[in-house]
DRENTI-637378 format. One record per atom (N, C-alpha, C): residue number from 1; atom name; x, y negated, z. Coordinates in Angstrom, 3 decimals, always signed. Example, Ala and Ser with C-alpha at 12.3 -4.5 7.8 and 13.67 -1.06 7.14 Angstrom:
atom i->1; at->N; c1->+13.190; c2->+5.690; c3->+7.800 $
atom i->1; at->CA; c1->+12.300; c2->+4.500; c3->+7.800 $
atom i->1; at->C; c1->+13.200; c2->+3.300; c3->+7.800 $
atom i->2; at->N; c1->+12.850; c2->+2.250; c3->+7.080 $
atom i->2; at->CA; c1->+13.670; c2->+1.060; c3->+7.140 $
atom i->2; at->C; c1->+12.900; c2->-0.030; c3->+7.870 $
This chain:
atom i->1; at->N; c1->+67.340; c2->-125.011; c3->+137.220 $
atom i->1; at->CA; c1->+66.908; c2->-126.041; c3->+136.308 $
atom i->1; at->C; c1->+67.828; c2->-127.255; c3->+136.449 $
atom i->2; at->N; c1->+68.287; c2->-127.720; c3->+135.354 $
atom i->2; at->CA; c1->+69.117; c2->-128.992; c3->+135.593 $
atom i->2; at->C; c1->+68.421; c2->-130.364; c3->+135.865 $
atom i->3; at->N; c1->+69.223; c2->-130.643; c3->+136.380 $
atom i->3; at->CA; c1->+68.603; c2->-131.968; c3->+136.579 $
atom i->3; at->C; c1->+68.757; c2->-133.325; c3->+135.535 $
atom i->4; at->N; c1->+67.902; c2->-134.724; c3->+135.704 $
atom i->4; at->CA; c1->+67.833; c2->-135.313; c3->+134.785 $
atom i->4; at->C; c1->+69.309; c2->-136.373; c3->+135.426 $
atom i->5; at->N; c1->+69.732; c2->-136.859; c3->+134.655 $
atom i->5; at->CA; c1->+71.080; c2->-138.083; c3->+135.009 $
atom i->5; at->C; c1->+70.357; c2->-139.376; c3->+135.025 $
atom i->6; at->N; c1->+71.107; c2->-139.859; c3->+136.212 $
atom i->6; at->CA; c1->+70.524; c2->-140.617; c3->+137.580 $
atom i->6; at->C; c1->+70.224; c2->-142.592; c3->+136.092 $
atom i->7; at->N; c1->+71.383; c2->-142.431; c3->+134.888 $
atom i->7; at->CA; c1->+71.445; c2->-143.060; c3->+133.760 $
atom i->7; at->C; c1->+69.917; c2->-143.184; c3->+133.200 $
atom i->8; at->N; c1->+69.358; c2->-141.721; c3->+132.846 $
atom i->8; at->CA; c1->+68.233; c2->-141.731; c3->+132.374 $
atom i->8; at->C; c1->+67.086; c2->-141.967; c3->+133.213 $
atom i->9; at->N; c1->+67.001; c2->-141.556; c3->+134.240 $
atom i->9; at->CA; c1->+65.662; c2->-142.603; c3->+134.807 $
atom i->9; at->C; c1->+65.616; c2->-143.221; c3->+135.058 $
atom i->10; at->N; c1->+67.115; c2->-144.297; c3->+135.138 $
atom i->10; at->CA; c1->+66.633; c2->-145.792; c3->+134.930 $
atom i->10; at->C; c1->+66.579; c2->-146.069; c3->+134.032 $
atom i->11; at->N; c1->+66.537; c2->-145.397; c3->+132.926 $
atom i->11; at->CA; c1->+66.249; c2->-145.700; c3->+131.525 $
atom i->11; at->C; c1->+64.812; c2->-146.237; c3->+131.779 $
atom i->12; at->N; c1->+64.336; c2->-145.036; c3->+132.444 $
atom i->12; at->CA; c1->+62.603; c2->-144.432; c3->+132.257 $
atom i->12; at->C; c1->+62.038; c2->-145.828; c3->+132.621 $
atom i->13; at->N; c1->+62.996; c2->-146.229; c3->+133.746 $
atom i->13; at->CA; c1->+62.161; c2->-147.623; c3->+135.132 $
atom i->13; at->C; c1->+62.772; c2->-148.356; c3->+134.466 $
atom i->14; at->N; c1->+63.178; c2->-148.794; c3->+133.441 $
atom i->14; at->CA; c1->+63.476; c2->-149.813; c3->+132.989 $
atom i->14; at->C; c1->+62.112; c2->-150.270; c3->+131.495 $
atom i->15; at->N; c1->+62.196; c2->-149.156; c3->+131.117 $
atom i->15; at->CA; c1->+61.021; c2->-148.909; c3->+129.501 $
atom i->15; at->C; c1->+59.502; c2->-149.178; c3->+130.071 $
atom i->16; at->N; c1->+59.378; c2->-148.595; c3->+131.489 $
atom i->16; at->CA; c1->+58.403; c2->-148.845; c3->+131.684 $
atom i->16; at->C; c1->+57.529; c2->-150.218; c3->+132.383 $
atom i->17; at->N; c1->+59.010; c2->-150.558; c3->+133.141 $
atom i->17; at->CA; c1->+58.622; c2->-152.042; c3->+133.575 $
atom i->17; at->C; c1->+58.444; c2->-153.164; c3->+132.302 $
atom i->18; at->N; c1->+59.282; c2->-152.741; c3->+131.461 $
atom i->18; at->CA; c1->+59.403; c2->-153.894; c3->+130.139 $
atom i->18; at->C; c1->+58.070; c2->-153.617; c3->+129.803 $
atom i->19; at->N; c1->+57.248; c2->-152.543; c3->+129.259 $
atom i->19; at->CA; c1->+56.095; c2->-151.890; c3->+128.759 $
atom i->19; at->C; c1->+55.260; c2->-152.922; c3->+129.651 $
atom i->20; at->N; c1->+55.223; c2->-152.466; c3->+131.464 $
atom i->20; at->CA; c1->+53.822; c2->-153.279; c3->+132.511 $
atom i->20; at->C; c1->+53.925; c2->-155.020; c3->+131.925 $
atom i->21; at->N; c1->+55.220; c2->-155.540; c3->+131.534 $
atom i->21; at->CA; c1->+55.415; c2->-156.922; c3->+131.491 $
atom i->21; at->C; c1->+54.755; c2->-157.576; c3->+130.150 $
atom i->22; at->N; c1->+55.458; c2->-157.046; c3->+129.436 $
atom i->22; at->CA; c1->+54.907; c2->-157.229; c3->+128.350 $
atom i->22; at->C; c1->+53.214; c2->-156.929; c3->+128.331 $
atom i->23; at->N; c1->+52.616; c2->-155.887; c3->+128.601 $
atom i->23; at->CA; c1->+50.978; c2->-156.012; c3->+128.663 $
atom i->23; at->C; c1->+50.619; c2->-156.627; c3->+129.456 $
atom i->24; at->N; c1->+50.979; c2->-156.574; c3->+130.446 $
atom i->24; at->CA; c1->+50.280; c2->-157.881; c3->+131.439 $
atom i->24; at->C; c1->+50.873; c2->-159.148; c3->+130.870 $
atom i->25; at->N; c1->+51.770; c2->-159.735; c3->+130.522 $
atom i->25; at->CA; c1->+52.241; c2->-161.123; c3->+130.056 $
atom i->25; at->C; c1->+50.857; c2->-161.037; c3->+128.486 $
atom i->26; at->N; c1->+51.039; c2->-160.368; c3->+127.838 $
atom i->26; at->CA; c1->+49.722; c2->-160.014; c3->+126.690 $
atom i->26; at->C; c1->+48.416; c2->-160.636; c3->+127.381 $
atom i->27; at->N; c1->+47.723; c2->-159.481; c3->+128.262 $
atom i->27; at->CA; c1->+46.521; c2->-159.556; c3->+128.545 $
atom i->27; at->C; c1->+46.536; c2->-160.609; c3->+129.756 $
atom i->28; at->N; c1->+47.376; c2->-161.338; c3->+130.095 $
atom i->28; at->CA; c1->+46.764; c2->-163.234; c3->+130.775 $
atom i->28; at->C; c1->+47.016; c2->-164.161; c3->+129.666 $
atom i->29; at->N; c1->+47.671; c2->-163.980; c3->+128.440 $
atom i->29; at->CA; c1->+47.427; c2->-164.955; c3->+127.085 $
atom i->29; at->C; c1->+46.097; c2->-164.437; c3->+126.793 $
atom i->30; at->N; c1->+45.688; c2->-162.969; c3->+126.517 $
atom i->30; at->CA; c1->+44.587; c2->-162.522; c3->+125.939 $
atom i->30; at->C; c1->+43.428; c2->-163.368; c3->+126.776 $
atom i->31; at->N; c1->+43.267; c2->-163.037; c3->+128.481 $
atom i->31; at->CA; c1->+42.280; c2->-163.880; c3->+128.752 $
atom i->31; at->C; c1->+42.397; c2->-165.034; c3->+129.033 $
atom i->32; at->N; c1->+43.126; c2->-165.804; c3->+128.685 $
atom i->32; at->CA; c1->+43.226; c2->-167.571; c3->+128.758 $
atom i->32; at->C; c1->+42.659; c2->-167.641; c3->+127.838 $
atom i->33; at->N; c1->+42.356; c2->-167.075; c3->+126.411 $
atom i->33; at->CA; c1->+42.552; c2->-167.728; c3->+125.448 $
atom i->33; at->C; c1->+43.653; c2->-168.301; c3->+124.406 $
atom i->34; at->N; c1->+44.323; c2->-168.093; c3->+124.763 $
atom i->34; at->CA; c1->+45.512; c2->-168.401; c3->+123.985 $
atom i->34; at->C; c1->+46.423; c2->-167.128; c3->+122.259 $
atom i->35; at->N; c1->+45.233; c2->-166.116; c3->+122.473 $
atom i->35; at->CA; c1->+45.266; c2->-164.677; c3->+121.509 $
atom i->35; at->C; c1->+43.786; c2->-164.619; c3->+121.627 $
atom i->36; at->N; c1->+43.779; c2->-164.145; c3->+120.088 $
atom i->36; at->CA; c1->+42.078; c2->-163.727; c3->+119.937 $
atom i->36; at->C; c1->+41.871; c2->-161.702; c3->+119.681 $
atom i->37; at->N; c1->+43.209; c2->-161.527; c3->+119.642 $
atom i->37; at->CA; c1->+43.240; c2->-159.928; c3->+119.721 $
atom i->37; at->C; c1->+43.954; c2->-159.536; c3->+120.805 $
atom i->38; at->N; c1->+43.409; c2->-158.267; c3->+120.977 $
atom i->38; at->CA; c1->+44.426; c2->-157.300; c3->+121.974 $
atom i->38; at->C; c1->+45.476; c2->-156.761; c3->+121.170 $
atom i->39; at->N; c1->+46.279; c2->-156.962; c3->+121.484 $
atom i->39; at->CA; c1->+47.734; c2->-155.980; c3->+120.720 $
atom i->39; at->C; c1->+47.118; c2->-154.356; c3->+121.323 $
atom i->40; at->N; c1->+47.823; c2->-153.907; c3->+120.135 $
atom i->40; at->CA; c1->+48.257; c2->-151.890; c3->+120.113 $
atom i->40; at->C; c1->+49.102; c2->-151.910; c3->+120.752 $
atom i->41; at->N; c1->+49.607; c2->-150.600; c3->+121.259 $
atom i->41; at->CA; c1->+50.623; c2->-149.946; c3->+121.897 $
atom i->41; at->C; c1->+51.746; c2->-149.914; c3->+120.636 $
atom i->42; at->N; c1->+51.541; c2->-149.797; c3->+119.516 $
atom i->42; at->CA; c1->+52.599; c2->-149.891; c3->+118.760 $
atom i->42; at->C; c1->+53.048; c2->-151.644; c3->+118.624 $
atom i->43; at->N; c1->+51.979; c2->-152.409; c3->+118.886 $
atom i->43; at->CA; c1->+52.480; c2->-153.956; c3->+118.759 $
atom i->43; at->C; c1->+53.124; c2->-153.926; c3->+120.129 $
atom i->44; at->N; c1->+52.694; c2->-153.666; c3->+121.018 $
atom i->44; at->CA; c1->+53.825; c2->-153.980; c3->+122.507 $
atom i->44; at->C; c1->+55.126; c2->-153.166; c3->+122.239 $
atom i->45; at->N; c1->+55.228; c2->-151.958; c3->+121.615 $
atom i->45; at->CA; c1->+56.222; c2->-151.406; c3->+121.370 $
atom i->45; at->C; c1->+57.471; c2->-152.121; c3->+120.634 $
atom i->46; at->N; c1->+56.602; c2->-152.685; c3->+119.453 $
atom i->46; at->CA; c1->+57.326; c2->-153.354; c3->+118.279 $
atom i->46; at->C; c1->+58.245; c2->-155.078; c3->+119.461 $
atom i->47; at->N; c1->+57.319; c2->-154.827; c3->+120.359 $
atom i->47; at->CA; c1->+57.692; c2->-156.915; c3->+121.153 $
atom i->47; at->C; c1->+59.008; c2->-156.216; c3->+121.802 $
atom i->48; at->N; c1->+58.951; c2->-154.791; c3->+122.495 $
atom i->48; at->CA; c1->+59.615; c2->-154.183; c3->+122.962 $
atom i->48; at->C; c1->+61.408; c2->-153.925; c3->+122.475 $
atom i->49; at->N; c1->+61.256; c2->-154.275; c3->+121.261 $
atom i->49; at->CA; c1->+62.154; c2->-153.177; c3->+120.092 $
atom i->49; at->C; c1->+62.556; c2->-151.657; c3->+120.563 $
atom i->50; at->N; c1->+61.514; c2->-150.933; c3->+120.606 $
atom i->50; at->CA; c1->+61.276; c2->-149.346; c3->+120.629 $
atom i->50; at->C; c1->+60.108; c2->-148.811; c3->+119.885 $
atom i->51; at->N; c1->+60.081; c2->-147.981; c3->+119.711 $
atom i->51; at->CA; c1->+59.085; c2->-146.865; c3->+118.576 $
atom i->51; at->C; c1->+58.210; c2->-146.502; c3->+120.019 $
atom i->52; at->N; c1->+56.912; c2->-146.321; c3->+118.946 $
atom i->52; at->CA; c1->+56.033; c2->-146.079; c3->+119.969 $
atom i->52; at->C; c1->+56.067; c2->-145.218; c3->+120.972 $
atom i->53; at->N; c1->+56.029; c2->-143.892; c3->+119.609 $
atom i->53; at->CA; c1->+56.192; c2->-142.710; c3->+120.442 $
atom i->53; at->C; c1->+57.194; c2->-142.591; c3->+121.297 $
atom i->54; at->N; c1->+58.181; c2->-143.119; c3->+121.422 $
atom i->54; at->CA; c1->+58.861; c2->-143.235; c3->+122.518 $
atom i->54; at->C; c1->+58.816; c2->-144.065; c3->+123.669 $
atom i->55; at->N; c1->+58.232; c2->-144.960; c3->+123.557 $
atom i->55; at->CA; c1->+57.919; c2->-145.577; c3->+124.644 $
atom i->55; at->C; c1->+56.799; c2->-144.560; c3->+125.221 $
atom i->56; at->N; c1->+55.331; c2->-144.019; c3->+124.560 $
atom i->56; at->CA; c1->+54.693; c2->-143.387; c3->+124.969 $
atom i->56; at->C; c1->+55.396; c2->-141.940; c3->+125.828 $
atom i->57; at->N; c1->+56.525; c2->-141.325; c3->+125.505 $
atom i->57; at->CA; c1->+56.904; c2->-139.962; c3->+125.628 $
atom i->57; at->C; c1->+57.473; c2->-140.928; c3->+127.164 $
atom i->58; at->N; c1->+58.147; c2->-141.648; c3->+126.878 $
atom i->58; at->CA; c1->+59.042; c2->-142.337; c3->+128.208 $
atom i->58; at->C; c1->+58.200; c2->-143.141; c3->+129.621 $
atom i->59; at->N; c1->+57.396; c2->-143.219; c3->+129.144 $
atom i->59; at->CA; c1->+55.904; c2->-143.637; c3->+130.788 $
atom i->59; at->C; c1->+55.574; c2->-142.480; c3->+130.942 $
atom i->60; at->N; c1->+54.897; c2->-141.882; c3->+130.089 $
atom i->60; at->CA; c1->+54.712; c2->-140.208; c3->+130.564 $
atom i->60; at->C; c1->+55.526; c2->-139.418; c3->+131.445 $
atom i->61; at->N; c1->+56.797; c2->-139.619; c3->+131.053 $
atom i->61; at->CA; c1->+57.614; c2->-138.938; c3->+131.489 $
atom i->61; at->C; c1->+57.779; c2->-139.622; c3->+133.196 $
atom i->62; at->N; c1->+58.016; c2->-140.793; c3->+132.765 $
atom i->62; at->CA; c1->+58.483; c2->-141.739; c3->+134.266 $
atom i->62; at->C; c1->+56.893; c2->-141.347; c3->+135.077 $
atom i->63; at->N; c1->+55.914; c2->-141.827; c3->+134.665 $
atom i->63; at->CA; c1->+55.054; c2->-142.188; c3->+135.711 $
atom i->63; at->C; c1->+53.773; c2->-140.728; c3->+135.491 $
atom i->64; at->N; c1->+53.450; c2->-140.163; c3->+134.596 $
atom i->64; at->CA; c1->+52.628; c2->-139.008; c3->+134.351 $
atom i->64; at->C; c1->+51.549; c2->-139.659; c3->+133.921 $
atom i->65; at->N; c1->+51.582; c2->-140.824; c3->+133.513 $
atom i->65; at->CA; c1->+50.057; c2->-141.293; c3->+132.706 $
atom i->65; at->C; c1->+50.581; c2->-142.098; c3->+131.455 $
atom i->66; at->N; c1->+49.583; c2->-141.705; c3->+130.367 $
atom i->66; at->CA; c1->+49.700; c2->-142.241; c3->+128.943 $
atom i->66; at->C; c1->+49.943; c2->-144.014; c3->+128.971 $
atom i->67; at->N; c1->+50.546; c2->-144.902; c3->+128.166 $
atom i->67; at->CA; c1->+50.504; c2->-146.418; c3->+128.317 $
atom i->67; at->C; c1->+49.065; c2->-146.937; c3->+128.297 $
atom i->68; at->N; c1->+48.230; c2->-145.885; c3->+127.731 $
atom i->68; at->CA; c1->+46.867; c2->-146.617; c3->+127.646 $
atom i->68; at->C; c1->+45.827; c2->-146.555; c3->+129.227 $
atom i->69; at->N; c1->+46.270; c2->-145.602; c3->+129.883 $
atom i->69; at->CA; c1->+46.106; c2->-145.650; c3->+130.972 $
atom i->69; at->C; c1->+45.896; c2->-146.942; c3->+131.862 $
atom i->70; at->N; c1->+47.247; c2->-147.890; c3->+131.678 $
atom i->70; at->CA; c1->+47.602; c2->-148.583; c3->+132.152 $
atom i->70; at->C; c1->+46.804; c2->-149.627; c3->+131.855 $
atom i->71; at->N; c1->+46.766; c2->-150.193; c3->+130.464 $
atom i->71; at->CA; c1->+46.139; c2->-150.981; c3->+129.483 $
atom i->71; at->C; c1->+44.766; c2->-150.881; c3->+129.648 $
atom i->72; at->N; c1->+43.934; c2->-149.700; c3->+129.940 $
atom i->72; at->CA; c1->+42.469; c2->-150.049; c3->+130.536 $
atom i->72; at->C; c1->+42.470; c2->-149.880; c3->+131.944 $
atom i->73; at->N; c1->+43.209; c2->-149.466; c3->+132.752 $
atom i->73; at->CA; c1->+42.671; c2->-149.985; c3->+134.107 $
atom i->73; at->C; c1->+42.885; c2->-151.521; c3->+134.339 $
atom i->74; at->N; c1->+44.040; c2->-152.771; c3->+133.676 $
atom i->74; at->CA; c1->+43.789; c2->-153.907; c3->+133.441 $
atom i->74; at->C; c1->+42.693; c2->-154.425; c3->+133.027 $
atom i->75; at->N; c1->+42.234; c2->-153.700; c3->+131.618 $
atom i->75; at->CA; c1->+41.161; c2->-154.392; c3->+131.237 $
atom i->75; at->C; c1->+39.904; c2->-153.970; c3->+131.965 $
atom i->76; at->N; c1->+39.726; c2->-153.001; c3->+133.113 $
atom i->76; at->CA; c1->+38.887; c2->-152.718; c3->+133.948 $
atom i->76; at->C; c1->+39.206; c2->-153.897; c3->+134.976 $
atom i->77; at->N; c1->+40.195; c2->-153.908; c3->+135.453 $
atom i->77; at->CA; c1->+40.255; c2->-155.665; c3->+136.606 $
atom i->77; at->C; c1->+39.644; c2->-156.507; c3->+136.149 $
atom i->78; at->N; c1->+39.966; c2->-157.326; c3->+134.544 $
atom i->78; at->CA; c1->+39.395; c2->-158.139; c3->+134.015 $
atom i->78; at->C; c1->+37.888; c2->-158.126; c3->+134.182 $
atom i->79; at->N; c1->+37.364; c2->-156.561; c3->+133.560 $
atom i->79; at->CA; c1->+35.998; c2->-156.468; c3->+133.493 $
atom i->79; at->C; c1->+35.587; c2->-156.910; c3->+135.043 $
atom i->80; at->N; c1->+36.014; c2->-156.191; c3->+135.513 $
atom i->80; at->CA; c1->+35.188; c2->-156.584; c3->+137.189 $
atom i->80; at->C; c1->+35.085; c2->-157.899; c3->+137.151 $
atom i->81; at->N; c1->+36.584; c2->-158.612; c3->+137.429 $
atom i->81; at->CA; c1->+36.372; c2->-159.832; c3->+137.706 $
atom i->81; at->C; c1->+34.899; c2->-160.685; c3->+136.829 $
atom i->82; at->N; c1->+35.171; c2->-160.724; c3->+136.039 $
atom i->82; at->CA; c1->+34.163; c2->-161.206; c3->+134.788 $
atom i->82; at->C; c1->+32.845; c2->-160.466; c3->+134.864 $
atom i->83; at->N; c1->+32.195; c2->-159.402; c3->+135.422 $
atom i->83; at->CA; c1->+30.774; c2->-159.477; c3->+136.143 $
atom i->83; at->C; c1->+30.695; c2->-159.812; c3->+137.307 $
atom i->84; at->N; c1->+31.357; c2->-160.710; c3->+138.039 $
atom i->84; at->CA; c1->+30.829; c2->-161.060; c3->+139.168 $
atom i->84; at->C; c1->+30.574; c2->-162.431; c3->+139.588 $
atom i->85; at->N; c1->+30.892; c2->-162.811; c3->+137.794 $
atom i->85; at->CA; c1->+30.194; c2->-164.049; c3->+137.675 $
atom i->85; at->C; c1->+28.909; c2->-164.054; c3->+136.845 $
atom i->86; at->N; c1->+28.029; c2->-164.483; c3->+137.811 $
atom i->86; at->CA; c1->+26.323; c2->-164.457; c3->+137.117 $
atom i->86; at->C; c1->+26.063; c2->-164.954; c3->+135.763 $
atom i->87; at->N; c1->+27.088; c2->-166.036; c3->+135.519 $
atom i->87; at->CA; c1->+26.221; c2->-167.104; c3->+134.195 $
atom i->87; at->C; c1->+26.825; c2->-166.379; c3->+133.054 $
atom i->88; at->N; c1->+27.645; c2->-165.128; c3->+132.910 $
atom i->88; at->CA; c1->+28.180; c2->-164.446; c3->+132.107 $
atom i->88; at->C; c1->+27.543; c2->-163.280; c3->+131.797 $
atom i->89; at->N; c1->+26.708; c2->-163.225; c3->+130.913 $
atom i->89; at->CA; c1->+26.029; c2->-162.113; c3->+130.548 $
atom i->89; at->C; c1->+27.129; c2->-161.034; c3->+130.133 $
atom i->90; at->N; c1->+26.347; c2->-159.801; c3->+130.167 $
atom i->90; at->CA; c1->+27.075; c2->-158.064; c3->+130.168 $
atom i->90; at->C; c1->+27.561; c2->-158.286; c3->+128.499 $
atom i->91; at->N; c1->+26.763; c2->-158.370; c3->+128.015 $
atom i->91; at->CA; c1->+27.342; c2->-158.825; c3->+126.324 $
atom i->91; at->C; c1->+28.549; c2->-159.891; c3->+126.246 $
atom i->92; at->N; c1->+28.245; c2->-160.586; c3->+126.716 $
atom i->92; at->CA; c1->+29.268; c2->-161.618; c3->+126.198 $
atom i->92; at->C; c1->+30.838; c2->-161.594; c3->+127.013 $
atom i->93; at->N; c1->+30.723; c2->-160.406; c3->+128.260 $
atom i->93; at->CA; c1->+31.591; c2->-159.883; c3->+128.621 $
atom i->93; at->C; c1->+32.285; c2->-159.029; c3->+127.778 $
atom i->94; at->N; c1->+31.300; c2->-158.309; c3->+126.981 $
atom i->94; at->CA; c1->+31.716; c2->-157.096; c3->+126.346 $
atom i->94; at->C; c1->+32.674; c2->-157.753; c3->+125.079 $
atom i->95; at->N; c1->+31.957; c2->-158.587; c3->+124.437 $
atom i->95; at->CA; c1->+32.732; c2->-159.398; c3->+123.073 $
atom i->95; at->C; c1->+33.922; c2->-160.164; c3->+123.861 $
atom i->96; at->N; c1->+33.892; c2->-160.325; c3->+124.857 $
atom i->96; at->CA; c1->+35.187; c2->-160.826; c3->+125.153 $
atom i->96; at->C; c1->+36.576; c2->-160.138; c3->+125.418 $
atom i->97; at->N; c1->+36.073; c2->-158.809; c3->+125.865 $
atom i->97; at->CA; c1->+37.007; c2->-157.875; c3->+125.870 $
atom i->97; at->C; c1->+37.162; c2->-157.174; c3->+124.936 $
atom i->98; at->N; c1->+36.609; c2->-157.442; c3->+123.357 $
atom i->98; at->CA; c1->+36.626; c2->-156.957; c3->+122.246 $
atom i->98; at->C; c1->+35.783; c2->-155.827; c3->+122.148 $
atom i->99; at->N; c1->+34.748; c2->-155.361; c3->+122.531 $
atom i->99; at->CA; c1->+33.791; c2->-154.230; c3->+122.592 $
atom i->99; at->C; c1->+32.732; c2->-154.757; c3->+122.155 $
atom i->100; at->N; c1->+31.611; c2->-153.617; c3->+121.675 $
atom i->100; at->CA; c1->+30.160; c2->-153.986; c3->+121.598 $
atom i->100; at->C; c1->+29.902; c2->-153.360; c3->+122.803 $
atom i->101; at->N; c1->+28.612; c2->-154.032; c3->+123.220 $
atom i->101; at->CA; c1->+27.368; c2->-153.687; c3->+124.216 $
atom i->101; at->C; c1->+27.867; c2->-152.227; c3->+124.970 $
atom i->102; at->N; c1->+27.497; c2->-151.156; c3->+123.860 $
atom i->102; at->CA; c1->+26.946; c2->-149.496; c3->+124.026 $
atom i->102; at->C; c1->+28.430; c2->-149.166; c3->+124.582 $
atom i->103; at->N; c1->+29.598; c2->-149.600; c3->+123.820 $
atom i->103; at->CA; c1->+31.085; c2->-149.388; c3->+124.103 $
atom i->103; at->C; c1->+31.157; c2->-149.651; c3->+125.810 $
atom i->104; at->N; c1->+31.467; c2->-150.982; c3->+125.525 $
atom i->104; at->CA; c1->+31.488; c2->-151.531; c3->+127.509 $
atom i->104; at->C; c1->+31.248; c2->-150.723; c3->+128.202 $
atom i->105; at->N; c1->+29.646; c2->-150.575; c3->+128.260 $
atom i->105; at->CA; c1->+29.188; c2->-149.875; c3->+128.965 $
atom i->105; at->C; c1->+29.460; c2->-148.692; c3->+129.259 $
atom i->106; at->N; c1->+30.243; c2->-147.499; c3->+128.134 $
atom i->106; at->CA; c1->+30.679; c2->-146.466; c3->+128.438 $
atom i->106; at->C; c1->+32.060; c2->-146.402; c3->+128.517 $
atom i->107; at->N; c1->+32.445; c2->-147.579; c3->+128.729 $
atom i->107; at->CA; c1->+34.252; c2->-147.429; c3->+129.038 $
atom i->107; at->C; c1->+34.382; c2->-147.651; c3->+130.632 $
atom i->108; at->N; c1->+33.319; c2->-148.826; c3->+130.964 $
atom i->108; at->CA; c1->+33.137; c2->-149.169; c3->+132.127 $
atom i->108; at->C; c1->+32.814; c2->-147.939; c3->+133.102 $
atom i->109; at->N; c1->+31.238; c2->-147.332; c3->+132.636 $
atom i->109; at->CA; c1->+30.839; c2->-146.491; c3->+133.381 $
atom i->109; at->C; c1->+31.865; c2->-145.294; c3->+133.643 $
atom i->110; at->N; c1->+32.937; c2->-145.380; c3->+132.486 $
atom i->110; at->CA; c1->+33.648; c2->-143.782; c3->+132.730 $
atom i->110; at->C; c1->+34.702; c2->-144.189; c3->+133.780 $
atom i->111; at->N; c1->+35.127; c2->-145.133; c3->+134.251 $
atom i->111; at->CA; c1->+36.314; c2->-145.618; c3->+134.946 $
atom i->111; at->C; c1->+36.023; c2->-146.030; c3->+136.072 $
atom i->112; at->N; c1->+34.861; c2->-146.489; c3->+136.136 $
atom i->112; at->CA; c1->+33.903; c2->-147.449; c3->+137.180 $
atom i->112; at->C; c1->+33.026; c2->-145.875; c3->+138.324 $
atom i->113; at->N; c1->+32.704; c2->-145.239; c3->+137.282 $
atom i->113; at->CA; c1->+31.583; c2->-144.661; c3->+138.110 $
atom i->113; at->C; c1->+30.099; c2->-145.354; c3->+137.943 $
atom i->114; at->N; c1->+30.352; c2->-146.128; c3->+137.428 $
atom i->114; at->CA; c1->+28.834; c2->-147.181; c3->+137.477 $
atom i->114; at->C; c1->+28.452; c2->-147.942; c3->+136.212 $
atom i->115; at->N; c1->+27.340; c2->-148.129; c3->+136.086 $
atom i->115; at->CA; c1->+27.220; c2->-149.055; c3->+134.976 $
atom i->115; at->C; c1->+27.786; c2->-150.712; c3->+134.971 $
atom i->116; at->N; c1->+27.552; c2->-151.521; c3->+134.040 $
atom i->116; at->CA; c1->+28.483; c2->-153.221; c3->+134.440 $
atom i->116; at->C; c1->+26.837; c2->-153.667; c3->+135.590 $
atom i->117; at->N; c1->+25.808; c2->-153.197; c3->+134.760 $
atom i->117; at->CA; c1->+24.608; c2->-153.636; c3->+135.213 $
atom i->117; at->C; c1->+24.537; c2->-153.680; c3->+136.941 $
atom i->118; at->N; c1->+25.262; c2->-152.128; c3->+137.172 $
atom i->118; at->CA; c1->+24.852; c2->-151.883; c3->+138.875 $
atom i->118; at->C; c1->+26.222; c2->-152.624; c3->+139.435 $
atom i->119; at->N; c1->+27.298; c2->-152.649; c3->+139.207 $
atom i->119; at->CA; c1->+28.086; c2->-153.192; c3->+139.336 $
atom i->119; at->C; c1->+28.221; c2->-154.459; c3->+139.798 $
atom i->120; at->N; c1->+27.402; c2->-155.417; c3->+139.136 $
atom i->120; at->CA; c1->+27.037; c2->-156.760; c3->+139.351 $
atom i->120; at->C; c1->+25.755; c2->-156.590; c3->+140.028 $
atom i->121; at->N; c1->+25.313; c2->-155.999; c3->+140.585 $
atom i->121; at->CA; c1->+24.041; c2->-155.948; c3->+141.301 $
atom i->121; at->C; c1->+24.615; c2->-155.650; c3->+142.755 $
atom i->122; at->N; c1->+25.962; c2->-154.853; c3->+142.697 $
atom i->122; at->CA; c1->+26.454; c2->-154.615; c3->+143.905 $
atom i->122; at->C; c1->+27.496; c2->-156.016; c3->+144.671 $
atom i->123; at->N; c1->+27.932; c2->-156.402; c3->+143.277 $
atom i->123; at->CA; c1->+29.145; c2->-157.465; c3->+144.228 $
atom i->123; at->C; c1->+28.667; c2->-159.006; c3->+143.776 $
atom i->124; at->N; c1->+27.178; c2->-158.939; c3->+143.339 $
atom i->124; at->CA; c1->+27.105; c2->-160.820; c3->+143.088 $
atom i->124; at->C; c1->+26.149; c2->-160.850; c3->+144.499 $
């Protein structure tokens, strides 16, 4: 089997660090306040100047997980952080991270293991 040229995977570590920067530089405007939407993977792509699907084919390739991968285990940090403050209700967490109620709760629970409810029952 041939091998890949030593050129192209720093291609890979290069697409993909621009990709982590760009969403994380995104999602600390997103939670300051300073953006009232989450960008797509095709809008980070587009900040990028690359096509989606290629950026998508090129993290895959580099790291073995999809960009969205990445993009909700952030917005899983966020979530944590943000139930483990009491005066912040589970809803108004949820609209902040752009979800309804029923959503949260099953994006959370699938990543978490837990509901936001037990969650904050465990770390407040």
């Amino acid at each position: 089997m041939a091998t890949i040229p030593l050129k192209y995977i720093t291609r890979q570590a290069e697409i993909t660090a621009k990709f982590m920067e760009a969403m994380n530089t995104h999602m600390d405007a997103f939670m300051a306040g300073e953006t009232e939407h989450m960008l797509s993977l095709k809008e980070i792509a587009a900040i990028m100047c690359l096509h989606p699907v290629h950026v998508t084919n090129v993290i895959k390739l580099h790291t073995g997980h999809h960009p969205c991968y990445f993009y909700e285990h952030r917005i899983l940090a966020e979530a944590r952080a943000l139930l483990k403050n009491p005066h912040l209700s589970i809803t108004d967490i949820a609209i902040r991270l752009t979800y309804d109620t029923s959503n949260f709760t099953k994006f959370f629970k699938q990543y978490e293991g837990i509901t936001p409810s037990a969650f904050r029952k465990q770390n407040t």
